[in-house]
Legacy VTK file of the C-alpha trace (Angstrom):
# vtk DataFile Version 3.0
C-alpha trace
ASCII
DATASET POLYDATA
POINTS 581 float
0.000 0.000 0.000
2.864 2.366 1.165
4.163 2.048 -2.953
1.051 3.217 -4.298
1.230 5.846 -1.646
4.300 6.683 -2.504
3.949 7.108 -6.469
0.850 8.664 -6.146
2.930 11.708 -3.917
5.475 11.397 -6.886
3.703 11.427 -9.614
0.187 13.423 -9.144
-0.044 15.300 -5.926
3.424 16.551 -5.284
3.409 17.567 -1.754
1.736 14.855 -0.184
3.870 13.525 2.055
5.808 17.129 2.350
6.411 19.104 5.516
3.866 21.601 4.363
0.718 19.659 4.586
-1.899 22.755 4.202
-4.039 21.295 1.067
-1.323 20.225 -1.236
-2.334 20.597 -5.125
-2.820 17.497 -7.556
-2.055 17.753 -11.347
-3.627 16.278 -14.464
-2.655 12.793 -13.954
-4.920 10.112 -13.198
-4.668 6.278 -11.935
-6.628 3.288 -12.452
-6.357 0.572 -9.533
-7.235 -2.785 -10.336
-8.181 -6.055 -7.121
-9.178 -9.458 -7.090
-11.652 -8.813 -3.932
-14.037 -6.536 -2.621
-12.685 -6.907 0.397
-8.903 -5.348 -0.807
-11.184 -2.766 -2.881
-12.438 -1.238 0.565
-9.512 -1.620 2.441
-7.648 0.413 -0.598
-10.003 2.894 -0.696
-10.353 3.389 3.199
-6.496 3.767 2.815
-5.821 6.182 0.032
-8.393 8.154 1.485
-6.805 8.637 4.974
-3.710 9.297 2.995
-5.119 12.170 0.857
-7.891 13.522 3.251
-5.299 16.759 3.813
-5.375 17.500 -0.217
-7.291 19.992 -1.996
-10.717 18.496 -2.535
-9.785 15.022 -1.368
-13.429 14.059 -1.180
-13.938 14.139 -4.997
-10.475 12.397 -5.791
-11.267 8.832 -5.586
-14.500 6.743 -7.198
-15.199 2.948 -7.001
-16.309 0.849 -9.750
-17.294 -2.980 -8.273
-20.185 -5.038 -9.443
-22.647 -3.513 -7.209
-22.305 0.007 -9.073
-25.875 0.695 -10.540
-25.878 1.155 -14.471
-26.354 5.133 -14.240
-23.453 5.279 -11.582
-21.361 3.338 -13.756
-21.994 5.687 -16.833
-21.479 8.611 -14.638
-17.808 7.379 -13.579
-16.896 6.584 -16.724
-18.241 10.434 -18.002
-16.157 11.377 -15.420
-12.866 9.404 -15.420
-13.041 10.903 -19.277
-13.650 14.433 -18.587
-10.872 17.021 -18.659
-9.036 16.860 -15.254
-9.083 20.727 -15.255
-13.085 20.116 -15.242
-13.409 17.261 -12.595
-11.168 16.630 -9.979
-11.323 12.923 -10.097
-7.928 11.377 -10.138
-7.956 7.923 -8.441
-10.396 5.092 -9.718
-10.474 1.728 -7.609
-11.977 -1.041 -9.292
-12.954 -4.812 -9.324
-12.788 -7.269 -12.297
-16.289 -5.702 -12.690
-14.520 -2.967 -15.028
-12.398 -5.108 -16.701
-14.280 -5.554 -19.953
-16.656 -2.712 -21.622
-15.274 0.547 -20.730
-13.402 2.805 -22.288
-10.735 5.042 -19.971
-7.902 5.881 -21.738
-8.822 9.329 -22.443
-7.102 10.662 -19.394
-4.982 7.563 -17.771
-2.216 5.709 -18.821
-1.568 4.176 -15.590
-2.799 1.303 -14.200
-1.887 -1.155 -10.907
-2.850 -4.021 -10.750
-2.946 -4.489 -6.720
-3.159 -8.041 -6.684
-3.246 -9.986 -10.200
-5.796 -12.815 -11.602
-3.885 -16.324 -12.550
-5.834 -15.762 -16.220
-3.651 -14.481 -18.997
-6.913 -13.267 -21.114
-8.169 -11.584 -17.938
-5.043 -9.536 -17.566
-4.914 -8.566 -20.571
-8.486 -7.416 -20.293
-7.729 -5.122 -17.511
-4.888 -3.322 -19.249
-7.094 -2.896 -22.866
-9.093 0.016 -20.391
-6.017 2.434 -21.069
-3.682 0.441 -23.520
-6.484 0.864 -26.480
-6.698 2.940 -29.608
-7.398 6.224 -29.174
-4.330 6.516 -25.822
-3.352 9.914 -26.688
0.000 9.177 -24.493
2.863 7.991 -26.054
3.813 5.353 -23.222
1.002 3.230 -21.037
2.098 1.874 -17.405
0.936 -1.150 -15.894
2.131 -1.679 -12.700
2.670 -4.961 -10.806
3.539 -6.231 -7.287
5.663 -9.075 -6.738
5.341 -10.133 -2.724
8.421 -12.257 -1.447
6.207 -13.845 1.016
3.716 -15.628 -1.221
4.729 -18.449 -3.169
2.610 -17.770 -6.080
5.106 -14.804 -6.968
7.653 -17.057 -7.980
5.948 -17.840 -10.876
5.248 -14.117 -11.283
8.592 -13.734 -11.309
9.982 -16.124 -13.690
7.538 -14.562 -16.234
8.815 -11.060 -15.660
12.925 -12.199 -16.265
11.376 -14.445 -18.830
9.934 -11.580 -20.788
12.777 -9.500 -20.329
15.323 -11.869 -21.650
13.265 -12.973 -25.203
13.065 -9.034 -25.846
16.884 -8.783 -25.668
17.094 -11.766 -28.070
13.785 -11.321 -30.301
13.210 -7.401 -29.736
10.032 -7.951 -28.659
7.587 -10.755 -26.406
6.766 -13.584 -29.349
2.748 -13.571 -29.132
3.709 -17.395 -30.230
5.784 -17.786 -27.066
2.956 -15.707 -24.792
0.516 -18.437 -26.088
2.993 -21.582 -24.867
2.984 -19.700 -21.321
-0.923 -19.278 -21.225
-1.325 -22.637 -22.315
0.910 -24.156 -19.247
-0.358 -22.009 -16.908
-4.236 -22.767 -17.829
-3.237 -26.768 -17.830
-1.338 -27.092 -15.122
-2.956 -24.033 -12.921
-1.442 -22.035 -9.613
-1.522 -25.251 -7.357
0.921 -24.532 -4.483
2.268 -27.686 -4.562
3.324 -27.684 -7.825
4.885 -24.008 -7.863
8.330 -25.362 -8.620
7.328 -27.426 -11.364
5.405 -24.944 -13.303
7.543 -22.283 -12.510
10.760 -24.776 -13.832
8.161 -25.427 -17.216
7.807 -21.939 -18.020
11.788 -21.234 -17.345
12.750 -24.172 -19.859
9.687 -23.109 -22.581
12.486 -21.985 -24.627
16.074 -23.305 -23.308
16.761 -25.628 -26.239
15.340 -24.431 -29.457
15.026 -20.444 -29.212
15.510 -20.353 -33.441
12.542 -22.664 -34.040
10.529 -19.694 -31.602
12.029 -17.282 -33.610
10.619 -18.521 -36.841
7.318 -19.350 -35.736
7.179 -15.453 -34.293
8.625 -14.239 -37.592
5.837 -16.211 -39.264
3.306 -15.014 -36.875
3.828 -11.366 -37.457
3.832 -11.636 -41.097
0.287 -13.348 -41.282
-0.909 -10.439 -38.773
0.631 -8.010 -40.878
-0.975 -9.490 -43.790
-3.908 -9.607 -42.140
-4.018 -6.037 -41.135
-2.884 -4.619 -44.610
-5.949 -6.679 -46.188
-8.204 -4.824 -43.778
-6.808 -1.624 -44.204
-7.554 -1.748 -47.887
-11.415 -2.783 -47.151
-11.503 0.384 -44.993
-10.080 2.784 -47.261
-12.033 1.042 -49.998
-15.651 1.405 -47.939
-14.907 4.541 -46.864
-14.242 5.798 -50.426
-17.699 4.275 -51.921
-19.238 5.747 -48.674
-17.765 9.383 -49.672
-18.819 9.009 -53.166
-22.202 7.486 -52.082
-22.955 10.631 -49.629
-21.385 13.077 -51.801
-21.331 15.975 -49.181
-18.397 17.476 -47.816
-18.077 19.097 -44.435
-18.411 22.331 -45.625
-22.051 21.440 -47.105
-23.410 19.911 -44.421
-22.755 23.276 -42.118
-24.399 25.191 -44.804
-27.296 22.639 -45.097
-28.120 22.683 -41.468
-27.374 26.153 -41.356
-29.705 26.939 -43.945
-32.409 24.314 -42.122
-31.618 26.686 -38.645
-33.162 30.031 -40.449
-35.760 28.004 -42.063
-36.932 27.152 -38.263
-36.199 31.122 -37.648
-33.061 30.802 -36.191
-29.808 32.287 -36.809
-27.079 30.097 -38.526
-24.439 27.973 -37.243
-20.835 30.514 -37.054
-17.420 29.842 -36.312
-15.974 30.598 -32.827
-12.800 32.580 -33.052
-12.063 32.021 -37.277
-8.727 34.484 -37.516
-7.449 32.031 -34.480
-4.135 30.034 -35.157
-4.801 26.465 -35.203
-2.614 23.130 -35.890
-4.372 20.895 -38.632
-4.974 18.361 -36.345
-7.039 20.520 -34.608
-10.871 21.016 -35.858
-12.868 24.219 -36.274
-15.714 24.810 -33.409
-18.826 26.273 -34.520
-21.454 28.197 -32.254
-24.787 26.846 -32.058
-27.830 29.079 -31.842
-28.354 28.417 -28.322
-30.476 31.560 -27.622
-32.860 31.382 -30.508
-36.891 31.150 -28.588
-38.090 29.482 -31.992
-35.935 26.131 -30.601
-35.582 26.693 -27.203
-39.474 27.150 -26.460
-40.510 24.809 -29.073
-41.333 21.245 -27.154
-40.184 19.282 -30.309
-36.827 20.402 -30.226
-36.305 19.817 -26.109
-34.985 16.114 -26.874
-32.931 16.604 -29.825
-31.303 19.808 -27.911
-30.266 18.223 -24.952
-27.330 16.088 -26.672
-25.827 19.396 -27.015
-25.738 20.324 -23.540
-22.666 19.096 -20.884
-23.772 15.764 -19.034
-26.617 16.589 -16.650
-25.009 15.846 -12.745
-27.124 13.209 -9.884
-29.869 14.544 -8.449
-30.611 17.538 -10.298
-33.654 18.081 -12.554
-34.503 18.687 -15.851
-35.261 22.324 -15.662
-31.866 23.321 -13.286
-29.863 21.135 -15.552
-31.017 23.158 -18.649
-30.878 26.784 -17.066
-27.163 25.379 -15.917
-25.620 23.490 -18.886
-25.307 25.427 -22.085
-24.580 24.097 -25.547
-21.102 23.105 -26.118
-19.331 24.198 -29.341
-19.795 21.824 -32.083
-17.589 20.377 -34.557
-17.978 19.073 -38.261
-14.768 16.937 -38.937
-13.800 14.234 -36.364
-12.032 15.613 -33.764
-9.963 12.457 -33.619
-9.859 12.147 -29.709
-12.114 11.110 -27.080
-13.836 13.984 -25.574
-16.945 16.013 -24.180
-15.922 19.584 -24.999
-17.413 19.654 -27.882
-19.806 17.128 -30.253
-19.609 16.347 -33.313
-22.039 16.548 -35.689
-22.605 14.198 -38.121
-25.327 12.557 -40.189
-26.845 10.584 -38.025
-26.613 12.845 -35.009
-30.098 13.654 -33.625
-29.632 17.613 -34.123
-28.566 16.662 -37.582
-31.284 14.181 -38.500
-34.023 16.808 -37.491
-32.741 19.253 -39.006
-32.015 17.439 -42.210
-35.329 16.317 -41.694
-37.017 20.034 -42.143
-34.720 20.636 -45.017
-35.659 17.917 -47.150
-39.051 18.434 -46.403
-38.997 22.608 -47.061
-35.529 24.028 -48.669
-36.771 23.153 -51.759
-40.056 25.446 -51.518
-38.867 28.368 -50.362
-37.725 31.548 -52.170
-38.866 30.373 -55.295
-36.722 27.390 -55.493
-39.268 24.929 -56.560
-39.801 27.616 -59.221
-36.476 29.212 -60.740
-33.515 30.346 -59.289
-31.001 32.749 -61.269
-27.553 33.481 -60.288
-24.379 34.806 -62.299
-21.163 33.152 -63.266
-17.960 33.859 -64.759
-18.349 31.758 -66.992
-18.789 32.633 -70.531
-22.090 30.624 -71.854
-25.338 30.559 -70.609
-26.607 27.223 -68.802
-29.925 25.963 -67.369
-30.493 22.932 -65.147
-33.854 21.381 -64.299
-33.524 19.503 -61.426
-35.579 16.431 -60.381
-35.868 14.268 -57.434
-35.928 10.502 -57.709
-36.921 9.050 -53.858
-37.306 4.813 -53.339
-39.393 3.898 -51.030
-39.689 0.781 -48.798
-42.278 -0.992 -46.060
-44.730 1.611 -44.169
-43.376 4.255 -46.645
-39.875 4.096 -45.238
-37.726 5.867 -47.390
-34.910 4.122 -48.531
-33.078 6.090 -51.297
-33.214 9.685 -52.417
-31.338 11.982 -54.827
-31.514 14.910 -57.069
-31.234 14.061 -60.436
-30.002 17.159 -62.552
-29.877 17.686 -66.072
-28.159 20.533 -67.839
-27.960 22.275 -71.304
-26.638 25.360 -72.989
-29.628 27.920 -72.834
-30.263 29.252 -76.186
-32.978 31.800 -76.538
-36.617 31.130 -77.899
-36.263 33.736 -80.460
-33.004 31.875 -81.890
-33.176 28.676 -81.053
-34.277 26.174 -84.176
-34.387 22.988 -82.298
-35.197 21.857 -78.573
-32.694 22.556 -75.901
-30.266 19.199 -75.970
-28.550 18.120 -72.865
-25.012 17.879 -72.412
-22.811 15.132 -72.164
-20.896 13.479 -68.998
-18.135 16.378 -69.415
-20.553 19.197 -70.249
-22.370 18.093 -66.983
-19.760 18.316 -64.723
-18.542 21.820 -65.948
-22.169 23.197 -65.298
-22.760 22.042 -62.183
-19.134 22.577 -60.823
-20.026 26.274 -62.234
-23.311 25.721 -60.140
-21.582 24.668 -57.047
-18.895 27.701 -57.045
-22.039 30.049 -58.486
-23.888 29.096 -54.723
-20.995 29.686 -52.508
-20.456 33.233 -54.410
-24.240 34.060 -54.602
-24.538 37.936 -53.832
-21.800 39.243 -55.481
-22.975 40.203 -58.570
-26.264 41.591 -60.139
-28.574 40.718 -62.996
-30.575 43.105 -65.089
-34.231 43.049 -64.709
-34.045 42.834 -69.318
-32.315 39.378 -68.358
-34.701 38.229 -65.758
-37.503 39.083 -68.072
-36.128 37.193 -70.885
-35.301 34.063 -68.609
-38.480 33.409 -66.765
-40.403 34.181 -70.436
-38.537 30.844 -71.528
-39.013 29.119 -68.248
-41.795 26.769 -69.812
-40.280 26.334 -72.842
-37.302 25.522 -71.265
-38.892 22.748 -68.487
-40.947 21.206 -71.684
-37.570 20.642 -73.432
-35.339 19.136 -70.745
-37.647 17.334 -68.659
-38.407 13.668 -71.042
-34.493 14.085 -70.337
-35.206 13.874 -66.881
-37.539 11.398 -66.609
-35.246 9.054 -68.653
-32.498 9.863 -66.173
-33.955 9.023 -63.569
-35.805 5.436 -64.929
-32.072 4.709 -65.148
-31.150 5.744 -61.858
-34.119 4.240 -60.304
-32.541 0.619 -61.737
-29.510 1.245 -60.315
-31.022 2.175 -56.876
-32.807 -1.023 -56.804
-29.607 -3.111 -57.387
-27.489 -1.205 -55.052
-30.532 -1.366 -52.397
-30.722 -5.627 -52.970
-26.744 -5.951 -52.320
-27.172 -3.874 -49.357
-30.080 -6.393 -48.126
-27.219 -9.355 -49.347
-24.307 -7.848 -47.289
-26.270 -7.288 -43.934
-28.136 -10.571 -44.260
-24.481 -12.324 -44.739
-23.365 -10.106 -41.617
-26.517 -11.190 -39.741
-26.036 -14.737 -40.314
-22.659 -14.602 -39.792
-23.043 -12.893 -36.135
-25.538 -15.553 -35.430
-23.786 -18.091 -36.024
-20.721 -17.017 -34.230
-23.181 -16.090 -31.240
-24.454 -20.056 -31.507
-20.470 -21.183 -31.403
-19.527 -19.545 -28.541
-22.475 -20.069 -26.151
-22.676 -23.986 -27.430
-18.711 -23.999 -26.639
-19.564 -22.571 -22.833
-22.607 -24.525 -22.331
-20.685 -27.678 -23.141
-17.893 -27.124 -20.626
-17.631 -29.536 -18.005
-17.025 -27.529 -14.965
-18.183 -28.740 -12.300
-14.750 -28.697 -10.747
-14.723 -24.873 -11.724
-17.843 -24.744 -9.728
-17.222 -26.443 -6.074
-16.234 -23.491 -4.499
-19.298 -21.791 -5.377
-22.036 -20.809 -2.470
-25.265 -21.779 -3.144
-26.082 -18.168 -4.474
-23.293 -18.770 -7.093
-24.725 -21.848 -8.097
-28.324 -20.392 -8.382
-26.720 -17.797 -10.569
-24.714 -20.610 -12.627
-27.515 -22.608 -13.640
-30.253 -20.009 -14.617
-27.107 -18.613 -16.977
-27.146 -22.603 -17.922
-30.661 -22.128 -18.625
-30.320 -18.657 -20.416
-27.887 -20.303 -22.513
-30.189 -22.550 -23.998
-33.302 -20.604 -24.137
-31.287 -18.463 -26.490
-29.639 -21.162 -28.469
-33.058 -21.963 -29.413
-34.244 -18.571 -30.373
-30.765 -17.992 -32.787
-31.774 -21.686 -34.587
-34.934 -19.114 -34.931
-33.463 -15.756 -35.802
-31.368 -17.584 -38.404
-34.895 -18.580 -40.371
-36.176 -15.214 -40.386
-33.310 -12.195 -39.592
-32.475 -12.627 -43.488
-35.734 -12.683 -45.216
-36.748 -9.833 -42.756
-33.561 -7.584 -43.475
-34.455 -8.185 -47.719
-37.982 -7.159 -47.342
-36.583 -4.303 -45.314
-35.174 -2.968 -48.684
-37.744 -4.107 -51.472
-38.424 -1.052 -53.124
-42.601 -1.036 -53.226
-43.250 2.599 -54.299
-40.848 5.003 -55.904
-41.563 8.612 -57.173
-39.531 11.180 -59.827
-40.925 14.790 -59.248
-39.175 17.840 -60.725
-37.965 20.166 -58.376
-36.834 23.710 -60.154
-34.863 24.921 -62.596
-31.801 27.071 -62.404
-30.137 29.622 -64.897
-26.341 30.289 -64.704
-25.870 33.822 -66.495
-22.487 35.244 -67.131
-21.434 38.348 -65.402
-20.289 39.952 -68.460
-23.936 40.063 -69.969
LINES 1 582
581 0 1 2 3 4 5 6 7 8 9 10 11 12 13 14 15 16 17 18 19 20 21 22 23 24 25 26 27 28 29 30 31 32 33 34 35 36 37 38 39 40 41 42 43 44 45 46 47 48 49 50 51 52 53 54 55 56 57 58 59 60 61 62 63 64 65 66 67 68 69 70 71 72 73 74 75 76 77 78 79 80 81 82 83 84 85 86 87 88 89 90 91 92 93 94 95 96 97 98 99 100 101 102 103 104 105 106 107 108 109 110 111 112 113 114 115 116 117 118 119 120 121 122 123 124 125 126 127 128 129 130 131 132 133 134 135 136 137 138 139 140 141 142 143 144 145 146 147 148 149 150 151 152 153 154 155 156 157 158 159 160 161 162 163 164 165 166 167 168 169 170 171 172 173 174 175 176 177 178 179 180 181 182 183 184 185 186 187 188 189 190 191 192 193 194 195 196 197 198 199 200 201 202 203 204 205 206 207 208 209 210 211 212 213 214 215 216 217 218 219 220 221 222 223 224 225 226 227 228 229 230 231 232 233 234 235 236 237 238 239 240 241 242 243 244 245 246 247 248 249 250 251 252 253 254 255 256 257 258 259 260 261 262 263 264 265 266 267 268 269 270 271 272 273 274 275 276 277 278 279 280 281 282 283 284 285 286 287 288 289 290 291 292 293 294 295 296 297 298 299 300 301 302 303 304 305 306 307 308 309 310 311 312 313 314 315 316 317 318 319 320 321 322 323 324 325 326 327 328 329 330 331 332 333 334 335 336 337 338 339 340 341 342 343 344 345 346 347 348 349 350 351 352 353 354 355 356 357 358 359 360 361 362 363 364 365 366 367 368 369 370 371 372 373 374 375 376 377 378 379 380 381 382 383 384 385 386 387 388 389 390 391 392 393 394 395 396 397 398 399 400 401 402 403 404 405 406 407 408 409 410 411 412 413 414 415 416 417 418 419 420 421 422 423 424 425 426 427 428 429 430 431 432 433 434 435 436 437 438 439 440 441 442 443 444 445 446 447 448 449 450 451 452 453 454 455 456 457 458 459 460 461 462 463 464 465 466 467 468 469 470 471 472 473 474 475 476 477 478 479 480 481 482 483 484 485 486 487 488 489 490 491 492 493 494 495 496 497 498 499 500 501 502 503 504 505 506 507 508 509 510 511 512 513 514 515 516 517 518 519 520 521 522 523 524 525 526 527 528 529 530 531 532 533 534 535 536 537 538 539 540 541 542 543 544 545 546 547 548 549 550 551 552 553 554 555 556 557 558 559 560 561 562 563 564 565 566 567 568 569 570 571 572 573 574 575 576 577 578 579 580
């Protein structure tokens, strides 16, 4: 106890065990303390606590996490073990095998101690994946160990521990092929007392006479992992490239969209916090939200949806003092690449987002004439129209399951000259006019258009829509196909991922519910053994209902994306006029 002590006055509240004892300061650093009992857990915390009670705000310092922790308490450390330390003085977390799986604290700790250690390899490791995980933003994770000279059991501890140290001075590194031969002798032969020496003399002599056939099978090892990981790397990139290309929106967009969807609702737009503010790339841009507008605030609808914005509401308090307290935190629109509650990010399927998203769909397109005809200048040097349509799939209960504007553009050639219908352009033509269209948008304001030109434009307007929109139609009869065939290999690929969960639920239960141990069990009390065989029970109750769910989760996810109604609607048409006339 007296080393924990000890590093804890060396390493986070400098001053502890000082002469000057009048509320010594603790710094950012914070400690994760792993036991085997809930008896050690108390006896920890009762000491750590009469060794800090002198520190500024030693009363918030140190939480417990044991299987007794209710669900919200448990969500509530883990908020908190998270948060900035400058926000929450929690440094110290005590905790039972109970936290060992599930959680995520590596935001703000990379150290752990393991007080007293579990004879399980897998459970180990387990314990040290709360801070050794992705996302550590420290370069170097701790996890500390005690070796006690008094209890046998450490002499295997210890033979591990020079074992270790000696294959990275000959290998560079522990061989994961060599880690496995050690859990495999420990789980077969176990921590029996009596047989200390002998296991401990196994695991010495693992290696002793052929450390180059170890070597090989290590080399071999990595390279398959390797392999492996490369292989997934390239299915990443790849899905996240088809999802880019699929969603076609760029950060920049989607501000404007929900901006745009914020004054719709009578509110003020989303804006930058602090733009002329130096900034490293890997740092994002925060954005204000309109947290004052009355047209959200006092609307009931929007309550819900608003409240993700706000900082975590704290025990105890109610609904209305946690929203006069908590304002909106600054939002961001690329991924902040960290673990954090400073700000949130929004994102598609963010509930802010999706309501918002939600209004647009359902009203940008009506409003200042949109659904009409829009006219804005260019620079460039022709005169273009685009009539733009709107192809939308839908599914079961009118669930809609694909939607997209469909445009189609042409030179514009006037009535009183033109000799033949307006024809559309081709794939290159296309892309010029609406790249045109795109930087037309973000420039919108800058330049004026004579009332002789507006005249002339919305004189053709019906001419114009009678020309271009069989075009349209046809587009989108094509586009509708390939909807419908992208929708039915979306059904294929989540059926395949549904079947393939199931049945690797069905292996692993079966495997457990077939394991003889009944020696595992005889130290159980009764209350253990209640518990044992109603998870027994629960075991097969849901074997049956996978044999079940593997009948019907497929069929149900492909009727989930027949297409059974589908509509193509035009939406406007736009004029791109050159500024020179």
């Amino acid at each position: 106890m007296n080393k924990i002590i000890d590093w804890i006055a060396e390493n986070m509240c400098p001053g502890l065990q000082g002469k000057d004892r009048t509320s010594p300061k603790w710094n950012d650093r914070r400690v994760l303390i792993f036991t085997e009992y809930e008896d050690t857990r108390c006896y920890l915390e009762q000491c750590l606590l009469e060794a800090i009670a002198h520190t500024d705000k030693a009363d918030e310092r140190i939480a417990t996490f044991t299987g007794r922790t209710s669900p919200q308490r448990r969500e509530e450390i883990k908020h908190t073990f998270n948060t900035e330390p400058k926000d929450h003085p929690l440094r110290i977390l005590i905790a039972t095998d109970a936290a060992r799986e599930g959680l995520n604290l590596q935001r703000h700790c990379h150290d752990l101690f393991h007080f007293d250690l579990p004879w399980n390899p897998s459970r180990l490791d387990q314990r040290n994946g709360r801070i050794d995980r992705k996302l550590q933003p420290a370069d170097e994770v701790f996890c500390h160990y005690f070796v006690y000279l008094q209890r046998p059991e450490d002499r295997v501890l210890e033979v591990l521990v020079k074992k270790a140290e000696r294959i990275r001075e000959e290998l560079g590194s522990v061989a994961k092929v060599l880690e496995g031969r050690i859990a495999e002798t420990i789980g077969k032969e176990g921590m029996r007392r009596n047989s200390l020496d002998e296991l401990a003399n196994s695991i010495q002599n693992e290696t002793a006479d052929d450390r180059q056939t170890i070597a090989k099978e290590e080399l071999e090892d990595t390279r398959l992992r390797q392999d492996n990981l490369k292989e997934e790397v390239d299915r990443l990139r790849n899905r996240l490239e088809r999802s880019q290309r699929h969603i076609g929106i760029t950060p920049r967009q989607f501000r404007q969209t929900l901006s745009m969807s914020l004054k719709l609702n009578k509110a003020p737009g989303i804006v930058e916090i602090d733009p002329n503010r130096d900034r490293d790339q890997d740092t994002p841009r925060t954005y204000e939200f309109p947290a004052a507008s009355d047209s959200l605030v006092h609307d009931s609808g929007w309550t819900a949806a608003l409240d993700t914005l706000r900082k975590r509401k704290k025990r105890g308090e109610t609904f209305g003092e946690w929203r006069r307290r908590a304002s909106f935190r600054p939002v961001v629109f690329d991924h902040p690449g960290q673990l954090g509650e400073n700000a949130v990010q929004l994102h598609l399927e963010h509930r802010v987002a999706q309501r918002l998203l939600g209004r647009f769909t359902a009203q940008g397109l009506i409003h200042h004439d949109l659904s009409k005809a829009c006219l804005t200048a260019t620079t460039d040097a022709i005169p273009r129209v685009i009539l733009l349509g709107r192809l939308a799939l839908y599914g079961p209960g009118a669930a809609r399951l694909h939607e997209e504007i469909v445009p189609i553009t042409a030179r514009w050639i006037d009535p009183d000259r033109r000799t033949d219908p307006l024809t559309p352009y081709g794939q290159a033509g296309e892309q010029t006019t609406l790249t045109s269209l795109q930087t037309a948008l973000d420039e919108a304001g800058q330049s004026s258009i004579s009332d002789q030109v507006q005249t002339r434009l919305t004189a053709s307007t019906r001419a114009d829509i009678e020309n271009l929109l069989p075009y349209l139609e046809n587009r989108a009869e094509e586009l509708l196909k390939q909807a419908e065939t992208r929708l039915a290999e979306r059904a294929e690929d989540e059926s395949q991922s549904m079947i393939e969960l199931l049945e690797g639920q069905r292996r692993r239960i079966a495997a457990a519910a077939n394991t003889d141990d009944r020696q595992m069990t005889l130290d159980f009390n009764p209350a253990e053994r209640r518990q044992h065989e109603a998870d027994r029970r629960a075991w097969e109750r849901r074997l049956a209902k996978i044999e079940v769910e593997l009948e019907c989760e497929p069929r149900r996810i492909a009727n989930t994306y027949t297409v059974q109604a589908h509509r193509i609607e035009p939406l406007g048409i736009v004029y791109l006029w050159p500024r020179t006339g």
